[in-house]
C-alpha positions in Angstrom: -11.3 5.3 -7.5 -12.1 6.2 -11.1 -13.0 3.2 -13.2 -9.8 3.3 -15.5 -7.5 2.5 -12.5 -9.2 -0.8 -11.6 -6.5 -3.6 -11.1 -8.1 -5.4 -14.1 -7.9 -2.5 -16.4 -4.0 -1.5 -15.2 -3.1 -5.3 -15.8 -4.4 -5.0 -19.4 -2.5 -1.5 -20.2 0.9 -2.9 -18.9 1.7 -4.7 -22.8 1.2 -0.9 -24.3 3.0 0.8 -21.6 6.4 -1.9 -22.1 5.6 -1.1 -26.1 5.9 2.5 -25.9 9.3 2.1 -23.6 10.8 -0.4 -25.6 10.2 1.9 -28.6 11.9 4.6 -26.6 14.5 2.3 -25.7 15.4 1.7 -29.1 15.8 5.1 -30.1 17.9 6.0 -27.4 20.0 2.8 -28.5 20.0 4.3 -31.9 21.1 7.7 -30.9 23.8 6.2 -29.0 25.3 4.0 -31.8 24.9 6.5 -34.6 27.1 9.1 -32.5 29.9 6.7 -31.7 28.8 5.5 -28.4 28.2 8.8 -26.3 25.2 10.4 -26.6 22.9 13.7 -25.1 19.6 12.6 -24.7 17.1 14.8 -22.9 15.4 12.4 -20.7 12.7 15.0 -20.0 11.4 15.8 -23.3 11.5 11.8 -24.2 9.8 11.2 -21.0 6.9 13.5 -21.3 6.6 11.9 -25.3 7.0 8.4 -23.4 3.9 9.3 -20.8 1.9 11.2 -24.0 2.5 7.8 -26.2 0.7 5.8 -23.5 -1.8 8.4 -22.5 -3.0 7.7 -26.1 -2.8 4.2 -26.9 -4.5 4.1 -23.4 -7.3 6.2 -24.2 -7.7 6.6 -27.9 -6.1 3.1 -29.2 -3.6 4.9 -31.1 0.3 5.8 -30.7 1.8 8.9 -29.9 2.4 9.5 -33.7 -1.3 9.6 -34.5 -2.0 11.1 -31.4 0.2 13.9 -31.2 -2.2 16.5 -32.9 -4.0 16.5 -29.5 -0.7 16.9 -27.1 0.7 20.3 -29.3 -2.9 21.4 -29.1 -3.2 20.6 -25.0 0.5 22.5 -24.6 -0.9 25.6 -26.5 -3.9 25.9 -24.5 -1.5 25.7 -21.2 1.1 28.5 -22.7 -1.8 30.6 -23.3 -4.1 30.0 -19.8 -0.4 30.5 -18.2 -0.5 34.5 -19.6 -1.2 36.6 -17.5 -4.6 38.5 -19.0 -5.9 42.2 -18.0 -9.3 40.4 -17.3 -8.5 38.7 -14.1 -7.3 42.5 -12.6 -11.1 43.4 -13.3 -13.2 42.3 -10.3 -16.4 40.9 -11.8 -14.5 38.8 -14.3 -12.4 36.7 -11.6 
């Protein structure tokens, strides 16, 4: 098992992890209140900014705001490597 996934070092991210929800939480609770009680919240985009926010205070010590730089950057790189490219049609370059 890889070193970051020890019990000991899960235990210790479980404060950042109920930060970054309760943070998402509240904005949901926001959103809610400041449209008159009914609200459209798309859980998947929140949840994959939930998952980046403790990704990076896990990793780099800092929140999802600071950190986000690196996430637009990683989702660029996966639209472009998802292209299809007339390289991979040419044998040797496989």
């Amino acid at each position: 098992m890889a070193p970051e996934f020890f019990m000991d070092k899960v235990k210790g991210m479980v404060g950042l992890m109920v930060e970054s929800t309760i943070t998402l939480l509240k904005s949901w609770e926001n959103r809610i209140a400041s449209e008159g009680g009914i609200a459209d919240i798309k859980i998947g985009d929140d949840l994959r900014d939930l998952s980046a926010d403790v990704i990076s205070r896990a990793c780099f010590g800092s929140s999802y705001g600071k950190g986000k730089e690196i996430f637009i950057t990683l989702e660029a790189l996966k639209q472009v490597m998802s292209k299809k490219n007339i390289l991979f049609g040419i044998p040797s370059f496989r």
